[in-house]
C-alpha positions as CSV (number, residue, x, y, z in Angstrom):
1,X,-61.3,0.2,0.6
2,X,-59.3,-0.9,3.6
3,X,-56.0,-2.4,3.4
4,X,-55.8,-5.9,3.5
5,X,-53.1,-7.1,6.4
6,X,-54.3,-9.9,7.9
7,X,-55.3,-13.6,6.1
8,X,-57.0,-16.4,8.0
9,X,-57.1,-20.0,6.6
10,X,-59.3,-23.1,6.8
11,X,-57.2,-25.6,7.2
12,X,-59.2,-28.8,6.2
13,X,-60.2,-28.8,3.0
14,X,-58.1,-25.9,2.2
15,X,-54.6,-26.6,3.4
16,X,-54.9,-30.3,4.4
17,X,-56.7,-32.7,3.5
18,X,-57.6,-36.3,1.7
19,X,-58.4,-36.2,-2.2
20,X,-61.4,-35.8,-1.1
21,X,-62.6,-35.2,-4.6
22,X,-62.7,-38.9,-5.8
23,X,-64.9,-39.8,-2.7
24,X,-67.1,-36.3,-2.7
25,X,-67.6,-37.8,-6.2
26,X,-68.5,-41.3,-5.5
27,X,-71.1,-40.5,-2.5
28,X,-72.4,-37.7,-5.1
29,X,-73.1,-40.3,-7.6
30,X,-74.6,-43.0,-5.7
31,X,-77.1,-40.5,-3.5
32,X,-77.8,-38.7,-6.9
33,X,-76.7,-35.1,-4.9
34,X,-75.4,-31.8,-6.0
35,X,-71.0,-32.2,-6.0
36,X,-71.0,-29.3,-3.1
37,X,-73.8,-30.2,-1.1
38,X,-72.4,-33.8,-1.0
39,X,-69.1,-31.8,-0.2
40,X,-70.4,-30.1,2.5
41,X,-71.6,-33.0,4.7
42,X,-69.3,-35.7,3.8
43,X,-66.0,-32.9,4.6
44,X,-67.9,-30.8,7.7
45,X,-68.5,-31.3,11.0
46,X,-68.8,-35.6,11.2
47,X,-65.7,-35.2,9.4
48,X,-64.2,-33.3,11.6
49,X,-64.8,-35.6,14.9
50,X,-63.2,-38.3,13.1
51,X,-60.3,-35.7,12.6
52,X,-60.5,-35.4,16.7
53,X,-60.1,-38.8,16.9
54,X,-63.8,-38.3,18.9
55,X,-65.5,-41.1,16.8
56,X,-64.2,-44.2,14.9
57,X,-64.8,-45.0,11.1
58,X,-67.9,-46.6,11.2
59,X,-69.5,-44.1,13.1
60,X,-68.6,-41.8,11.2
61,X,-70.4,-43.4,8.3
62,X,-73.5,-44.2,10.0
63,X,-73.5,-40.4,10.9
64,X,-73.0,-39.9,7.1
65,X,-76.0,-42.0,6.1
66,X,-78.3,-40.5,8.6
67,X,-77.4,-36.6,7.5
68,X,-77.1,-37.6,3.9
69,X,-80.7,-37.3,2.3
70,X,-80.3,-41.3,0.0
71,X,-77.6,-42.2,2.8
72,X,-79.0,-45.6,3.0
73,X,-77.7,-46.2,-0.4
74,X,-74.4,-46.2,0.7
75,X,-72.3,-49.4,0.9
76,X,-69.8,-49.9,3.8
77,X,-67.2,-51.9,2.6
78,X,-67.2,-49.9,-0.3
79,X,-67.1,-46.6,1.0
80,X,-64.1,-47.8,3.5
81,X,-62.3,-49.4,0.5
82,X,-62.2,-45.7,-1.3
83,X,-61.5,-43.8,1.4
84,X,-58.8,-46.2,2.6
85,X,-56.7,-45.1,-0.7
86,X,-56.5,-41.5,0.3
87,X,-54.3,-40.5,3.1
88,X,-54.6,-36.7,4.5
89,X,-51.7,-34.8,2.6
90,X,-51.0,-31.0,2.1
91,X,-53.0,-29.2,-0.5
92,X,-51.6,-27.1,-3.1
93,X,-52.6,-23.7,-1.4
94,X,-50.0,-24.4,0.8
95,X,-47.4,-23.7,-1.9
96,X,-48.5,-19.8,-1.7
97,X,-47.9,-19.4,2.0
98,X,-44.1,-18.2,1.9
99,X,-44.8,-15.6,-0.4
100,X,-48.2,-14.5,1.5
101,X,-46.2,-14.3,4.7
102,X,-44.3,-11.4,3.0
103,X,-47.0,-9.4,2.6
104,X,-49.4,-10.4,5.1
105,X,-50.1,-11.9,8.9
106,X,-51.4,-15.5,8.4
107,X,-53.3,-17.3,10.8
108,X,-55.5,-20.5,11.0
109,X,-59.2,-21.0,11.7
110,X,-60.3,-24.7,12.8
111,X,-62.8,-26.7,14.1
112,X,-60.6,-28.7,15.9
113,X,-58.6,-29.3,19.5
114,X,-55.6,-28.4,20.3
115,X,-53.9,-32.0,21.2
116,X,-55.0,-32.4,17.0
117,X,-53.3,-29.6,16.0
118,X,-50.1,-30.3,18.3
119,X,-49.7,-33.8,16.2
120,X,-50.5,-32.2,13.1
121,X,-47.6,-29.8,13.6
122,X,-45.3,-33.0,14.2
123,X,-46.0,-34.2,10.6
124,X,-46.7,-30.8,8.6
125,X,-44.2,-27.8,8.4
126,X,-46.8,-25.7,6.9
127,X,-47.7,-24.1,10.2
128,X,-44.6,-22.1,10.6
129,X,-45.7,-20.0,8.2
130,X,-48.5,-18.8,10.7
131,X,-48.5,-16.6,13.6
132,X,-52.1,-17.8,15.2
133,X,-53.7,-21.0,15.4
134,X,-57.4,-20.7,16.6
135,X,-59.3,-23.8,17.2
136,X,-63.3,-24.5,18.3
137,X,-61.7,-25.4,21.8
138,X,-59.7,-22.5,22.6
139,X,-62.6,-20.5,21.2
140,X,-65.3,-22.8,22.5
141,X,-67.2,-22.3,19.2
142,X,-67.2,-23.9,15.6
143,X,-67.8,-22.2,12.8
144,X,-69.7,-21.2,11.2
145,X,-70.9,-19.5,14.7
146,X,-69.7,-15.7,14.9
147,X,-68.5,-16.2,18.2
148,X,-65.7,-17.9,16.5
149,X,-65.1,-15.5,14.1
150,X,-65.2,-12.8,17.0
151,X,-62.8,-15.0,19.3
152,X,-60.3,-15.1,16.4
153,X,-60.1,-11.6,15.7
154,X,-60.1,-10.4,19.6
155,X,-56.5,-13.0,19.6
156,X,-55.4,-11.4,16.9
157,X,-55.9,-8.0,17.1
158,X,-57.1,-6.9,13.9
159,X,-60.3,-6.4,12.4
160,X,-62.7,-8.4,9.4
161,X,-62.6,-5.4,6.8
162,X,-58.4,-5.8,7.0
163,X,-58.5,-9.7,6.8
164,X,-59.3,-12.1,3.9
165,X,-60.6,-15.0,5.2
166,X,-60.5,-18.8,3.4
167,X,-62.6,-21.9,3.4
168,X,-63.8,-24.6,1.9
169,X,-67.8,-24.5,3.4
170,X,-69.3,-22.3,2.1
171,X,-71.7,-21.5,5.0
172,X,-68.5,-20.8,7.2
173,X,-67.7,-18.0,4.1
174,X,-71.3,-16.9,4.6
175,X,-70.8,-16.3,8.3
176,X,-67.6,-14.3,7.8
177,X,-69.0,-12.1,5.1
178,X,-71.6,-11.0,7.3
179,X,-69.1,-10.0,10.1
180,X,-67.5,-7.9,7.4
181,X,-64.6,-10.2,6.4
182,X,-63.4,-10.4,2.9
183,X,-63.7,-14.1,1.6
184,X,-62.6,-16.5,-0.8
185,X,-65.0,-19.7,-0.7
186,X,-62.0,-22.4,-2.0
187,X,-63.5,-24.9,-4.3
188,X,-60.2,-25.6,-6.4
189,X,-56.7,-24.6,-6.8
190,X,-57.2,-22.5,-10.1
191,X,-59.7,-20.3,-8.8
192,X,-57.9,-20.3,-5.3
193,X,-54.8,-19.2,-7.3
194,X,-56.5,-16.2,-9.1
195,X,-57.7,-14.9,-6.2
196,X,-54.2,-14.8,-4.3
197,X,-52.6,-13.4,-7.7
198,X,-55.0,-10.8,-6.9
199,X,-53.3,-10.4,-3.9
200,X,-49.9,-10.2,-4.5
């Protein structure tokens, strides 16, 4: 096996994020759909252009409804009052970081623009624990497109059997375990923190 040097990070979902689990929950409930499925659309790519800043609130819900299958259950006012209690916070995986910059290179992989990230880093001090910060505009790709993948490992200089890479979707894990990449497919802290026990 190839030694592991290299560890790449989600950072929505894994590192930052809302609790989203009280509203994955919620949506899951009322549209009578699987906790992860509901996950994976109400946290993935909609989510992530109202991260941008490229769509408002209420678009973003319409957008929900329409890729939701039962989205026309959905209340507004109701949805906006529960996600109005949760403001975007660091996750507990960040607590690892400091001791996996140790032993390893850390770097992030987002689909998101670089003017988000440079206010991010304004508010968060996670990121000075990483080396690389590859976004879908630098690379001109979102994952879970290889291109992505390909971009970030051509910055970084290393290769997908040497890296470990982390996420919350698990179609972006898919994508990088074809390419060869170890993975971890986060879906809570305890698992997430077996796996990097495994690691230290």
């Amino acid at each position: 096996m190839v030694e592991i040097k290299t560890i790449f990070f989600d950072l929505f979902g894994v590192l930052l994020g809302i609790d989203q689990s009280t509203i994955i929950h919620y949506v899951a409930q009322k549209i009578d759909l699987p906790y992860l499925q509901t996950k994976d659309i109400v946290m993935g790519e909609v989510f992530m252009r109202l991260e941008r800043g490229e769509i408002g609130f209420k678009q973003y819900f319409q957008d929900l409804q329409y890729a939701l299958p039962g989205g026309e259950k959905l209340n507004y006012d109701e949805f906006q009052l529960r996600w109005t209690s949760n403001n975007i916070d660091e996750l507990p995986a960040v607590e690892c970081l400091p001791k996996l910059k140790e032993n390893y290179t850390l770097h992030i992989i987002s689909n998101t623009s670089e003017a988000h990230i440079y206010s991010l880093k304004k508010q968060f001090k996670l990121f000075s624990n990483f080396e690389k910060i590859i976004t879908s505009e630098s690379a001109n790709s979102s994952k879970p497109s290889i291109e992505i993948f390909n971009y970030a490992l051509n910055k970084t200089g290393t290769t997908s059997e040497s890296s470990v890479f982390i996420d919350d979707m698990y179609s972006n894990i898919s994508a990088a375990k074809n390419l060869g990449f170890n993975s971890h497919h986060y879906t809570d802290y305890e698992e997430f923190n077996k796996f990097i026990i495994s690691l230290l």
